[in-house]
Residue frames as qw, qx, qy, qz and C-alpha x, y, z in Angstrom:
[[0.885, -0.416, -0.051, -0.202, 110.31, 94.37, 79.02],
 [0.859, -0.058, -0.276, 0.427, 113.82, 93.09, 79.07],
 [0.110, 0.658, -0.177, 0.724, 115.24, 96.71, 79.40],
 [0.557, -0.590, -0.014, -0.584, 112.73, 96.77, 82.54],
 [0.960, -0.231, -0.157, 0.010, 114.10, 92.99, 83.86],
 [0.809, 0.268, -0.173, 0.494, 117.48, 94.35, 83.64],
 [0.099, -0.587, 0.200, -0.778, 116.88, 97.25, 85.94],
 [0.818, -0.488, -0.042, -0.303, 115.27, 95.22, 88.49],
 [0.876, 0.067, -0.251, 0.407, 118.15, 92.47, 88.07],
 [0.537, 0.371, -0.279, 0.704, 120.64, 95.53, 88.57],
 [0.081, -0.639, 0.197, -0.739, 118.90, 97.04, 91.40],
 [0.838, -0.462, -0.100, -0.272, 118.98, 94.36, 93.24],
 [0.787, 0.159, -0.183, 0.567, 122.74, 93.38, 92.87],
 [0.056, 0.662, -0.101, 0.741, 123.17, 96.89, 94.22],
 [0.516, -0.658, 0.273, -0.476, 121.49, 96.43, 97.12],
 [0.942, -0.319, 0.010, 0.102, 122.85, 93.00, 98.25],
 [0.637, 0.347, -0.229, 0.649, 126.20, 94.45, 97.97],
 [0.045, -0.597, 0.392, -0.699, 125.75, 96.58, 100.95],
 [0.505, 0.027, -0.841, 0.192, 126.30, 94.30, 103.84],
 [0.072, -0.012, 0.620, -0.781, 124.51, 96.73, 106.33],
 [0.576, 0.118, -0.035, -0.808, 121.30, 96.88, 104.90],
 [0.140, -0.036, -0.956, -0.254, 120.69, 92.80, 104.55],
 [0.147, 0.394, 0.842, -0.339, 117.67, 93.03, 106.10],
 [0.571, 0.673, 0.232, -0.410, 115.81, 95.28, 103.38],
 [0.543, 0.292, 0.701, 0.358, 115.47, 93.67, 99.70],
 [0.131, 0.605, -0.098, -0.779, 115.16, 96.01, 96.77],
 [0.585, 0.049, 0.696, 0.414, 113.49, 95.17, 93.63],
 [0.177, 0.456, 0.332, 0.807, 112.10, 97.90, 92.10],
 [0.136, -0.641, -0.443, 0.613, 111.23, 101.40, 93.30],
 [0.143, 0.425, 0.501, 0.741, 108.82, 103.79, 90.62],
 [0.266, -0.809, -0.287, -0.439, 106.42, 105.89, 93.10],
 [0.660, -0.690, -0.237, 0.180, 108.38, 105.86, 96.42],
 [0.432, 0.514, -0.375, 0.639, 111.42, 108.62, 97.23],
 [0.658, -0.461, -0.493, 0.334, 112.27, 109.18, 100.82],
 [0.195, 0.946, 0.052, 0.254, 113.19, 112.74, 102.22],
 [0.856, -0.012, -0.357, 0.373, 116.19, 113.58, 103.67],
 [0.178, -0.945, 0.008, -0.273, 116.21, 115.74, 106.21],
 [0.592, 0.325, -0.504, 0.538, 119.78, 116.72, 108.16],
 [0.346, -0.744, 0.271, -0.503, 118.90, 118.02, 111.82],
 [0.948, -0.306, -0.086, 0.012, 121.16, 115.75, 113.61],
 [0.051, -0.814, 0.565, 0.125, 124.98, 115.58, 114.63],
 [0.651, -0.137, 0.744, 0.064, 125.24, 111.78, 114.02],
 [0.781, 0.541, 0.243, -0.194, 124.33, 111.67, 110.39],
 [0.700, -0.112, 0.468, 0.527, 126.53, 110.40, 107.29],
 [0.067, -0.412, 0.369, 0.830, 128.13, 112.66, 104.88],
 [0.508, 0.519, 0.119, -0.677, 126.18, 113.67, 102.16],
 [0.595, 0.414, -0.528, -0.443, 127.70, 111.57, 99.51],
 [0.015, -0.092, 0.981, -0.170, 127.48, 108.91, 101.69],
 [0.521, 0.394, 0.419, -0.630, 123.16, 109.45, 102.03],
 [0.491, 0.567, -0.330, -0.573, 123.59, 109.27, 98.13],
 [0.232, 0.242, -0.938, -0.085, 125.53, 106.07, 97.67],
 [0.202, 0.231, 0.905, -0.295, 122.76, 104.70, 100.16],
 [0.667, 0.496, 0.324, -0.453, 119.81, 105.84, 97.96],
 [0.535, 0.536, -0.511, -0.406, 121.40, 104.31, 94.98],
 [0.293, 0.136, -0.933, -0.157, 122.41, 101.35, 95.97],
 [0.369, 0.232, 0.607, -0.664, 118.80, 101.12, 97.68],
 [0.113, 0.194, 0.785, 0.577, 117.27, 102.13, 94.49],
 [0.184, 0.713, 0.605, -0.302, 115.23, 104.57, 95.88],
 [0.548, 0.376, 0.596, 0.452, 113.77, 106.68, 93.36],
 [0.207, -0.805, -0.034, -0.556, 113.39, 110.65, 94.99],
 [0.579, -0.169, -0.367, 0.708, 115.14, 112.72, 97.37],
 [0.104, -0.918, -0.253, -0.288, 113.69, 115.65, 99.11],
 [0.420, -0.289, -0.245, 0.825, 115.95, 118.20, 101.19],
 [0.149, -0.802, -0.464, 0.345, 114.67, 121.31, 102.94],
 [0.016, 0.921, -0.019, -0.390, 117.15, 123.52, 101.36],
 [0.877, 0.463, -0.087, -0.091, 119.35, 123.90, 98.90],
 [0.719, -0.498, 0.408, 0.261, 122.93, 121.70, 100.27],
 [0.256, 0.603, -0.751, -0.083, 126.40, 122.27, 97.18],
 [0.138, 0.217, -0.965, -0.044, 127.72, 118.84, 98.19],
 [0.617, 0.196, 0.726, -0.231, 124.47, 116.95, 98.22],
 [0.579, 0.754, 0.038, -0.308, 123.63, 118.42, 94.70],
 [0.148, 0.592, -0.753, -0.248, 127.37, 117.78, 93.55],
 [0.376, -0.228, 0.889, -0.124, 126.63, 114.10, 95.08],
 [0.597, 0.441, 0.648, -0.171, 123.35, 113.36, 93.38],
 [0.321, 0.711, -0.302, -0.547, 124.83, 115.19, 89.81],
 [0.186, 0.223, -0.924, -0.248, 125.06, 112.03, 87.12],
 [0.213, 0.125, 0.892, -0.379, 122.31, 110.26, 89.25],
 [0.306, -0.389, -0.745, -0.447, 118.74, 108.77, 87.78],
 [0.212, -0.541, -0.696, 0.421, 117.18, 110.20, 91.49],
 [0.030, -0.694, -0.340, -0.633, 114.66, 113.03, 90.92],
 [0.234, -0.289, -0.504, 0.779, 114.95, 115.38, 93.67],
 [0.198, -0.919, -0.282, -0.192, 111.99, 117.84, 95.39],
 [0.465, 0.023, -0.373, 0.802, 114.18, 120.91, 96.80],
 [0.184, -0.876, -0.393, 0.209, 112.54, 123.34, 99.25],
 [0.658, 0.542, -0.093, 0.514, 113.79, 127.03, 99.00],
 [0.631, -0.270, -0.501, 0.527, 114.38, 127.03, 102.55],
 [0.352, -0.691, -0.319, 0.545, 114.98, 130.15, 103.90],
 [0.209, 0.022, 0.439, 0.874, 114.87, 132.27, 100.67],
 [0.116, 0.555, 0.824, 0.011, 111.43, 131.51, 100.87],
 [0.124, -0.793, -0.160, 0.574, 110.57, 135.73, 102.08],
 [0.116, 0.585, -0.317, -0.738, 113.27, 137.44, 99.68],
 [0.249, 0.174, 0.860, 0.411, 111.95, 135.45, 96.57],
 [0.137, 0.680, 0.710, -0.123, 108.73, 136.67, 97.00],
 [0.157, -0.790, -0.065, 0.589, 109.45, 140.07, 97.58],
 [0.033, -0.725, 0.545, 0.419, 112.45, 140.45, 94.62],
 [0.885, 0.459, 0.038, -0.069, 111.91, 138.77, 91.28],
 [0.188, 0.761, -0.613, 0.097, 115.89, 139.54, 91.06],
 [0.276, -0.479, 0.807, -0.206, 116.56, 137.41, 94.06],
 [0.875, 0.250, 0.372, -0.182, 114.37, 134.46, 92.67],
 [0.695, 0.653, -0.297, 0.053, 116.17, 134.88, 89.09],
 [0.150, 0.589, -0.764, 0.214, 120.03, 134.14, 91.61],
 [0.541, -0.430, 0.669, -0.273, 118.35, 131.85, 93.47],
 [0.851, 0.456, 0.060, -0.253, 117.37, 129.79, 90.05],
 [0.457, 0.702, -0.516, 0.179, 121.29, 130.70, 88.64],
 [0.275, -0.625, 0.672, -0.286, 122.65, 129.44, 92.16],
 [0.452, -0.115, 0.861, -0.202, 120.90, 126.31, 92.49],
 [0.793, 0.407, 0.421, -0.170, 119.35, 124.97, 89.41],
 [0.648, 0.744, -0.152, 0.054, 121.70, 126.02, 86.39],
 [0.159, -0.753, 0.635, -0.065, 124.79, 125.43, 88.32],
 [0.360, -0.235, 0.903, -0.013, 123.90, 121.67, 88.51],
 [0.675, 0.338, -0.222, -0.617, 122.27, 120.72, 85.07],
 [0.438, 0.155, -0.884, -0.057, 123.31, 117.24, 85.70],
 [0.212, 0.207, 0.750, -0.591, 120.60, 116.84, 89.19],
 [0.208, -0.335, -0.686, -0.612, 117.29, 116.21, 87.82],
 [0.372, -0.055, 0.194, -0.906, 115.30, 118.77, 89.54],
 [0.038, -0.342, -0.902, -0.260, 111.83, 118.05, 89.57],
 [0.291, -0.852, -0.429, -0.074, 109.51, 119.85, 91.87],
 [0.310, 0.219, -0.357, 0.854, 110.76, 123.57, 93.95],
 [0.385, -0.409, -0.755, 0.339, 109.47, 123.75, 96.89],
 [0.021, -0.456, 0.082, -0.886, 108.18, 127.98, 97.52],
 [0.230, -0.494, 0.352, -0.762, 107.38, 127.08, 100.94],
 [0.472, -0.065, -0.867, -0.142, 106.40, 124.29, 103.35],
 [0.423, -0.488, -0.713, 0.273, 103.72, 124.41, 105.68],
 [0.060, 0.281, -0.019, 0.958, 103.49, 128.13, 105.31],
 [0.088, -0.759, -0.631, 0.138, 100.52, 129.26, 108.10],
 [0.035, -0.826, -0.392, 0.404, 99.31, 132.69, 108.99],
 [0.450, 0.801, 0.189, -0.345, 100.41, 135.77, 107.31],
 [0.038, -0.688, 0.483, 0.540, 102.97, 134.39, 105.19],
 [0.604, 0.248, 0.739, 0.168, 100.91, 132.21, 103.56],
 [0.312, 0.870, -0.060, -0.376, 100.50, 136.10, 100.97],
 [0.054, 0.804, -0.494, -0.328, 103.68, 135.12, 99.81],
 [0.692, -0.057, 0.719, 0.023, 102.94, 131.86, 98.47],
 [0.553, 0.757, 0.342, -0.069, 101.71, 133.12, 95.10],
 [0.155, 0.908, -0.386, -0.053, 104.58, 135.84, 94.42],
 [0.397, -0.493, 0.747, 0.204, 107.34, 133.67, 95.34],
 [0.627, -0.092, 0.737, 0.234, 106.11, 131.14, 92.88],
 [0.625, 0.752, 0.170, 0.126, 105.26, 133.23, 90.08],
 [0.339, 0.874, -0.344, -0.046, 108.78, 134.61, 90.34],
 [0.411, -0.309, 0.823, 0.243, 110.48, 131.23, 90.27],
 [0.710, 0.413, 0.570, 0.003, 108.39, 130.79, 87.40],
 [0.639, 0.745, 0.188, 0.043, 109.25, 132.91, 85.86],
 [0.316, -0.706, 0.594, 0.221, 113.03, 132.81, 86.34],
 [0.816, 0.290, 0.500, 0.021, 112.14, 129.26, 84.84],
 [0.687, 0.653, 0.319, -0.011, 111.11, 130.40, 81.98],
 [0.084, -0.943, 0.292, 0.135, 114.01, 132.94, 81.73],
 [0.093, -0.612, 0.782, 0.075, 116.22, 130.19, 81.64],
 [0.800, 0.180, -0.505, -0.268, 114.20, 127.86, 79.39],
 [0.232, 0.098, -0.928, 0.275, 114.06, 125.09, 82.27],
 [0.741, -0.116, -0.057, -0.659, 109.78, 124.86, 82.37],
 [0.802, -0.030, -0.549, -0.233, 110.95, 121.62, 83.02],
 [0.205, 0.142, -0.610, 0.752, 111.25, 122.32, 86.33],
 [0.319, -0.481, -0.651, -0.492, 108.29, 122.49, 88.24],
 [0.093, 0.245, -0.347, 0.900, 107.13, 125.16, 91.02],
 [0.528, -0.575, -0.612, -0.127, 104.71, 123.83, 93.94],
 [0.335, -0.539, 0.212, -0.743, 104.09, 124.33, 97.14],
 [0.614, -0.254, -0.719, -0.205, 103.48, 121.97, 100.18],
 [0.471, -0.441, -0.142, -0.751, 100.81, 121.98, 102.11],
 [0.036, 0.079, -0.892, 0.444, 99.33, 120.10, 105.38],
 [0.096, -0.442, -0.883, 0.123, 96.10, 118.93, 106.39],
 [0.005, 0.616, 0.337, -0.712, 95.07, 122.23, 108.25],
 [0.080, 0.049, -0.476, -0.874, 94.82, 123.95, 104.50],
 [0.291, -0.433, -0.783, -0.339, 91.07, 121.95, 104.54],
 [0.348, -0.157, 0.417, -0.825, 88.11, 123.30, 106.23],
 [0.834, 0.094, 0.138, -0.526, 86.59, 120.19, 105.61],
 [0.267, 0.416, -0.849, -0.186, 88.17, 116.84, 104.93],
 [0.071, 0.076, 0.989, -0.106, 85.61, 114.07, 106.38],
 [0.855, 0.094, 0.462, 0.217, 84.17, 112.27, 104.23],
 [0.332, -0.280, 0.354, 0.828, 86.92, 113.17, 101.52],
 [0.276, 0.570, 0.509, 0.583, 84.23, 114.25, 98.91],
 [0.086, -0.995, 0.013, 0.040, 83.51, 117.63, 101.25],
 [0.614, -0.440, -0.020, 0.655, 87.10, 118.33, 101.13],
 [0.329, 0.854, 0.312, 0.257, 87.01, 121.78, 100.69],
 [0.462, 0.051, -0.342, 0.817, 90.27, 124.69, 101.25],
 [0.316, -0.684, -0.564, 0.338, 89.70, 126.58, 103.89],
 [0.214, -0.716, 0.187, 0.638, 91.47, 129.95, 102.65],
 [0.522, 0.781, 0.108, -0.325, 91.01, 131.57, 99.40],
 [0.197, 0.781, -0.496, -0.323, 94.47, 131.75, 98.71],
 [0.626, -0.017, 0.779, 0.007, 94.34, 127.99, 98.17],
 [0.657, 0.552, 0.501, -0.115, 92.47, 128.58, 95.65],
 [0.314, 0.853, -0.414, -0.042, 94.57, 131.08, 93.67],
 [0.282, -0.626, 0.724, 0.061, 97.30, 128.22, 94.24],
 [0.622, 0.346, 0.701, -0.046, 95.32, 125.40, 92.69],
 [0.652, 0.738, 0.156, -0.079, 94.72, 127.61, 89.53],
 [0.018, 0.788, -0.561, -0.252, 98.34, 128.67, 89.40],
 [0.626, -0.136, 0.764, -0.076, 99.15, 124.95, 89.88],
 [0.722, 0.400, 0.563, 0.044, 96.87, 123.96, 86.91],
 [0.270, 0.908, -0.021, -0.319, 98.13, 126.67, 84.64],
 [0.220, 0.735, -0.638, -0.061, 101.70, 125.46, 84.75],
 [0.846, 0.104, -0.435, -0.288, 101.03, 122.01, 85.11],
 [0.130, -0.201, 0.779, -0.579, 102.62, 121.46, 88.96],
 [0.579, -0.355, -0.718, -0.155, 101.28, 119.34, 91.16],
 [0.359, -0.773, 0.198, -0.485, 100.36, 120.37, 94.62],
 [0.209, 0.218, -0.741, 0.600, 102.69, 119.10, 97.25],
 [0.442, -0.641, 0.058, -0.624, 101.19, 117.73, 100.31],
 [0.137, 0.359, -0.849, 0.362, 102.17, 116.21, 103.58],
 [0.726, -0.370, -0.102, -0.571, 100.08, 113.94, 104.75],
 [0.208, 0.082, -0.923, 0.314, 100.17, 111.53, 108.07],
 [0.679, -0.520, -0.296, -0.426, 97.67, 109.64, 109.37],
 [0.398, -0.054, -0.580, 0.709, 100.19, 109.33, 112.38],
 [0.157, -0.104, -0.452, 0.872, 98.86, 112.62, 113.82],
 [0.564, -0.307, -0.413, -0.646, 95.34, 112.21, 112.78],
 [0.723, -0.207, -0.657, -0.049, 95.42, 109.16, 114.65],
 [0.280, -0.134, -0.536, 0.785, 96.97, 110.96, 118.04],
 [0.041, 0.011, 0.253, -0.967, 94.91, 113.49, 117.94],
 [0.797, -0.164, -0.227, -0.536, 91.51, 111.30, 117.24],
 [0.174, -0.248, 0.948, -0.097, 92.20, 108.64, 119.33],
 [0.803, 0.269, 0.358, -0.394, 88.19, 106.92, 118.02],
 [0.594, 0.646, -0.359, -0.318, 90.16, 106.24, 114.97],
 [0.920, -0.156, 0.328, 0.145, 90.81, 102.48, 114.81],
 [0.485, -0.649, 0.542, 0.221, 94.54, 102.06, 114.70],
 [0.561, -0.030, 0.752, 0.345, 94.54, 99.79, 111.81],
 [0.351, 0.840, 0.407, -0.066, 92.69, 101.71, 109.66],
 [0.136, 0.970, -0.196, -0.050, 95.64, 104.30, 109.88],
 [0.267, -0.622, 0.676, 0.290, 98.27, 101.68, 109.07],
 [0.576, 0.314, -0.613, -0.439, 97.00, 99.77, 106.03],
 [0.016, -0.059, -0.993, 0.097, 95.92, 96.72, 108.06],
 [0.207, -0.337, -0.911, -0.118, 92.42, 94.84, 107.96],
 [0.176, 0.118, 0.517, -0.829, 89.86, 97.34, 110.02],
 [0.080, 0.541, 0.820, 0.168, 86.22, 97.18, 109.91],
 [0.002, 0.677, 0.146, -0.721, 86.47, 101.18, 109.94],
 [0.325, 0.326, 0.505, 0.730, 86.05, 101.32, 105.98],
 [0.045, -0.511, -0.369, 0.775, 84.54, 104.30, 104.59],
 [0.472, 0.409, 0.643, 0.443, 82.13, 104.13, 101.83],
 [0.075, 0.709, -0.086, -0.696, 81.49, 108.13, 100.27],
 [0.572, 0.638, -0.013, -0.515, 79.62, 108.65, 96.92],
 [0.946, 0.289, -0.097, -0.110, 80.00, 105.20, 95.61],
 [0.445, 0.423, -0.650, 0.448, 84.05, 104.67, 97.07],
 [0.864, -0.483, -0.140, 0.029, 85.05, 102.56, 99.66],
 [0.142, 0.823, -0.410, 0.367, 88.01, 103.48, 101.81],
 [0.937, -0.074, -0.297, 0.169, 89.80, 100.72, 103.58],
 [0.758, -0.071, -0.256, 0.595, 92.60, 103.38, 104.92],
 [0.310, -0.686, -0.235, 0.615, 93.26, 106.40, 106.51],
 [0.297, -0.473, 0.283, 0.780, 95.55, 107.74, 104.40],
 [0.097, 0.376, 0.657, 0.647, 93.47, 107.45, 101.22],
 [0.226, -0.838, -0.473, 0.150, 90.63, 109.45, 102.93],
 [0.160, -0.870, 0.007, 0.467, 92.78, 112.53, 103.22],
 [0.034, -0.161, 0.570, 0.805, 94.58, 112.63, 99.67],
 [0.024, 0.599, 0.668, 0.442, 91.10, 112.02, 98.21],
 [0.156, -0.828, -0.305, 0.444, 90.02, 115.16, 100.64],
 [0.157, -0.519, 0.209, 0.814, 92.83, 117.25, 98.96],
 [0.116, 0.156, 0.713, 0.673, 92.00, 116.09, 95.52],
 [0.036, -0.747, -0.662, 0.051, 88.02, 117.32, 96.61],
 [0.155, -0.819, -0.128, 0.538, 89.20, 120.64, 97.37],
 [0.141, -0.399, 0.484, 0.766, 91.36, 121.11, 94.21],
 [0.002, 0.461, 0.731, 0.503, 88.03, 120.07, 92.08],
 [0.007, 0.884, 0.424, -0.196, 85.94, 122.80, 93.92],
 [0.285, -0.705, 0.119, 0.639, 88.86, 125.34, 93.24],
 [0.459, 0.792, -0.086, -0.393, 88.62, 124.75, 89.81],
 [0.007, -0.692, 0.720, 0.050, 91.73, 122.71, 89.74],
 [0.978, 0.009, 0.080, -0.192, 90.35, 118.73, 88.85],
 [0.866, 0.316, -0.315, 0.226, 93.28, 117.79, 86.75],
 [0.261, 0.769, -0.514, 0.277, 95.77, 118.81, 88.98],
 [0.896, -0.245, -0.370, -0.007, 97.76, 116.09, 91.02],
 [0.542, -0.764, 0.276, -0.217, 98.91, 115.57, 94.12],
 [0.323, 0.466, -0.639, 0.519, 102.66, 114.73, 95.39],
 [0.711, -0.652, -0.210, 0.160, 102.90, 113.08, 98.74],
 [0.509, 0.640, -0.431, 0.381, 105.86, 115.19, 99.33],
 [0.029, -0.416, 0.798, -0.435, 105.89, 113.95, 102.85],
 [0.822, -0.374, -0.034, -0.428, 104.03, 110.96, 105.12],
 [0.346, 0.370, -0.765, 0.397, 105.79, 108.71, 107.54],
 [0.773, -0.539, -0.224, -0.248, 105.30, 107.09, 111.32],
 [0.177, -0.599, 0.703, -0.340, 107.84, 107.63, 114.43],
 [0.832, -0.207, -0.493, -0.148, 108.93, 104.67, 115.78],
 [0.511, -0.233, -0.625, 0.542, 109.47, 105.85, 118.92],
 [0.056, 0.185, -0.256, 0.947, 108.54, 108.56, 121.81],
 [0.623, -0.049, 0.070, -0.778, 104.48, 107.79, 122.34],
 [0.674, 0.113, 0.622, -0.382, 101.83, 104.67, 122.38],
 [0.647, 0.733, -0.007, -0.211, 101.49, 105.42, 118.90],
 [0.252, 0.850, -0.456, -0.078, 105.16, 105.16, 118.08],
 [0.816, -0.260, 0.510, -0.084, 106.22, 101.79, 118.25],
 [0.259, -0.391, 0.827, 0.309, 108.98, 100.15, 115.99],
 [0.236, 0.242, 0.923, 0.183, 106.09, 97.65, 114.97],
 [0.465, 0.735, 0.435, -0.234, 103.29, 100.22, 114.05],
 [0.042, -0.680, 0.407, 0.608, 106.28, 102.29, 112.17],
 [0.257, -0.066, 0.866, 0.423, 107.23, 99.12, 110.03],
 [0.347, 0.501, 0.772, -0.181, 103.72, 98.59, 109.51],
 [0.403, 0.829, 0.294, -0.254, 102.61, 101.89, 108.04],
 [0.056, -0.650, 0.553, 0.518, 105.90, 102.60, 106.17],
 [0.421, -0.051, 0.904, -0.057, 105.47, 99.41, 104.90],
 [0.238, 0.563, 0.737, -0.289, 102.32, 99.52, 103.91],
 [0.268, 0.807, 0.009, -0.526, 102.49, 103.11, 102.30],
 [0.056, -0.512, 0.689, 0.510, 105.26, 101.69, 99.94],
 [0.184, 0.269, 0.911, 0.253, 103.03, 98.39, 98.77],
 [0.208, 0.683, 0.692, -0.105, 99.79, 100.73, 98.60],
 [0.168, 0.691, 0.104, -0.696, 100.55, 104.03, 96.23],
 [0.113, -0.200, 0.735, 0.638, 101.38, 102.25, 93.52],
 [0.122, 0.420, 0.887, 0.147, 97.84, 101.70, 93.40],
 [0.122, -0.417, -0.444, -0.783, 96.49, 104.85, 93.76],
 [0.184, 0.115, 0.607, -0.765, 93.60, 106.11, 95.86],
 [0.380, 0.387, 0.840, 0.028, 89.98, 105.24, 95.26],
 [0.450, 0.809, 0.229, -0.299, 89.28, 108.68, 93.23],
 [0.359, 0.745, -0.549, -0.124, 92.81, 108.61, 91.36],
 [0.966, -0.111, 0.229, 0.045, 93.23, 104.82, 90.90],
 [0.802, 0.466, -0.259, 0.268, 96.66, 105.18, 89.01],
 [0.712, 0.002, -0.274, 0.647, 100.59, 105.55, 91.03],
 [0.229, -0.954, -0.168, -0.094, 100.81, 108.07, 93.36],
 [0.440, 0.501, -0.394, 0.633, 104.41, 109.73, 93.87],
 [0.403, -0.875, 0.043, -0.264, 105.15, 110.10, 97.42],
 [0.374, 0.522, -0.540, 0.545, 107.75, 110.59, 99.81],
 [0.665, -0.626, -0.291, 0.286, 108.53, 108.97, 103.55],
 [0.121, -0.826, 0.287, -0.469, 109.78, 110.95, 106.21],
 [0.215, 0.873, -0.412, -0.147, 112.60, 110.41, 106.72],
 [0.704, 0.529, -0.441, 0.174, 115.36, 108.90, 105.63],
 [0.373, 0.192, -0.562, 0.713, 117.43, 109.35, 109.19],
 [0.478, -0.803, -0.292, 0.202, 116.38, 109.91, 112.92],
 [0.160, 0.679, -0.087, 0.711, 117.29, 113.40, 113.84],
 [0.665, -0.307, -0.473, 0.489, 118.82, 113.49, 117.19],
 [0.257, -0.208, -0.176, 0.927, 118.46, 117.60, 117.20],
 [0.339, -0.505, -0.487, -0.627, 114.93, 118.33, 116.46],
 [0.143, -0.189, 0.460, -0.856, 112.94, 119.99, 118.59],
 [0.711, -0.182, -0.248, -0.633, 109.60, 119.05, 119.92],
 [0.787, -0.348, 0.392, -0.325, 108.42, 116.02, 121.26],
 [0.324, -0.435, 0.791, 0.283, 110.83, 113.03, 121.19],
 [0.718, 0.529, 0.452, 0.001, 108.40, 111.55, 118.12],
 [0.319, 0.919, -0.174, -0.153, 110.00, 114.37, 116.32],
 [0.027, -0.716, 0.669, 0.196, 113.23, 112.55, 116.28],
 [0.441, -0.189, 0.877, -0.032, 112.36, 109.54, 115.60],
 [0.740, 0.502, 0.161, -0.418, 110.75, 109.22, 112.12],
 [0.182, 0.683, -0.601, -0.373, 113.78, 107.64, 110.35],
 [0.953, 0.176, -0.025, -0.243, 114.30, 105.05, 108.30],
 [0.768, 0.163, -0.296, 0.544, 117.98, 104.13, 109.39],
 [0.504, -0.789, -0.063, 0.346, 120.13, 105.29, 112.21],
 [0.284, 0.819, -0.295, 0.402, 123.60, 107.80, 111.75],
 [0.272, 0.750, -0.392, -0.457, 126.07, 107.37, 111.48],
 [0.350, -0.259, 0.897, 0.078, 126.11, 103.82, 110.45],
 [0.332, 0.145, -0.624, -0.693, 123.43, 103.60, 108.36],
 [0.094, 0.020, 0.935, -0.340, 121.83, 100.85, 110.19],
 [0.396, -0.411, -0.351, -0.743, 117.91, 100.55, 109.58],
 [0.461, -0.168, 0.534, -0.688, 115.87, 101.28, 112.35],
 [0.685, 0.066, 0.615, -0.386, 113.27, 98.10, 111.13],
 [0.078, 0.126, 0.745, 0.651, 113.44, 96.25, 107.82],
 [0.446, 0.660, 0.125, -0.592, 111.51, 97.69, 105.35],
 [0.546, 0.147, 0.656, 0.500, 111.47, 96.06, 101.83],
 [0.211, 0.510, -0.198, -0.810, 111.37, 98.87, 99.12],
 [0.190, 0.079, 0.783, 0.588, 109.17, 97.53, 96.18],
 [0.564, 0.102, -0.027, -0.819, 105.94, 97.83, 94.12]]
């Protein structure tokens, strides 16, 4: 307990020492990491992103690929990082070789980054979802090659993977090869990766009461074989967790490895619904969902607005702080 009082104590002294950020408090952060995606020209140097998730105290750092001088930056650091393997994704599969350099390049070079999760694709659809399986049995088994099982080889996924997700006990995957991913999953103890926003539920149902998909008060609950569901977002991780008990795959858990809310470009995208559900996700995973009542690991999107993404202007505008100044786009208090 004192250990524990003295981390809090010190991760707060951290953050009131950065004069931009007064308006978000930090007192402890144990389920929440924040990705950090770079498609922008305005954004601060990588070891500058670092200094700001330490003296934040946030506790996980996703990036899309694998970035030298972020990894140098975050080398010494207590922040557990998801890495994706970006555009290797193809020759991995294909070439156990290239999996075994891409292990040597970016995991044994920096034995001071506490890996956690490798990403072997994200949002993979049509016919390269085939290569979801190969790629990650031959980063596994580079792993193993290099004794570092303590690494851990997922996948992440999106809604669309369900052919069924309402009420969350039918969630069922829609594609076999789910299944073969679920058993891999449980084999090597991974968790499955998944991204989940009730943002673009909510656009694309508009019946779906608004508060429901931001952790506020709704009279939309949703009771399903003796659980009651008070939020959006619990509905659809309890969906995924349905589908990985039909596959065979109960024990395995689920990673938010992404969920978030623009706060700009749409109706939907408002500064004040952002705060809200960001908000909100950070005070509510520590609790769990109503079929896995214990701390759920997940990850906002994003760290930074991205001023060079494509798509619709939502697409730039999921950040939690502007570039290059750091600035936050709305206070947000990081705790549990």
């Amino acid at each position: 307990m004192e250990l524990l009082k003295m981390a809090r104590q010190r991760t707060l002294a951290m953050a009131l020492v950065v004069g931009v950020l007064a308006s978000i408090t930090v007192d402890e952060v144990q389920s929440i990491g924040v990705c950090n995606g770079k498609v922008g020209d305005n954004l601060p140097s990588r070891a500058e992103v670092v200094r700001l998730y330490k003296s934040l105290g946030i506790a996980g750092m996703r990036i899309y690929e694998p970035e030298p001088e972020t990894l140098l930056a975050l080398d010494g650091t207590e922040i557990d990082l998801i890495m994706d393997v970006g555009g290797s994704f193809a020759a991995i599969a294909s070439d156990p070789a290239a999996a075994a350099g891409w292990i040597r390049d970016n995991v044994l070079a920096f034995p001071g980054v506490r890996i956690k999760y490798i990403v072997a694709g994200n949002e993979v659809e049509g016919s390269d979802t085939s290569n979801i399986l190969q790629a990650m049995t031959n980063l596994n088994a580079a792993l193993g090659a290099a004794s570092r099982t303590d690494v851990k080889v997922s996948t992440a996924v999106k809604m669309s993977v369900l052919g069924s997700s309402s009420p969350p006990s039918e969630g069922v995957f829609k594609d076999a090869y789910m299944t073969e991913v679920a058993k891999m999953l449980k084999a090597t103890g991974a968790p499955l990766l998944a991204n989940v926003y009730p943002y673009f539920a909510k656009r694309d149902t508009p019946d779906i009461d608004l508060n429901f998909a931001l952790f506020q008060q709704s009279t939309s609950t949703v009771s399903d074989s003796g659980l009651t569901y008070t939020n959006l977002f619990d509905a659809m991780v309890d969906a995924i967790y349905s589908a990985l008990e039909k596959a065979g795959a109960p024990g395995v858990p689920i990673v938010v490895s992404e969920s978030g809310w623009p706060s700009a470009g749409d109706d939907l995208a408002t500064i004040a619904n952002a705060q809200a559900y960001n908000q909100g996700l950070i005070d509510h995973v520590v609790k769990g969902t109503p079929k896995r009542p214990v701390p759920l690991g997940t990850f906002i999107f994003a760290m930074f607005n991205e001023n060079q993404k494509g798509g619709a202007v939502t697409e730039k505008n999921f950040g939690l702080f502007n570039g290059p100044d750091k600035t936050p786009v709305y206070p947000i208090k990081f705790n549990n």
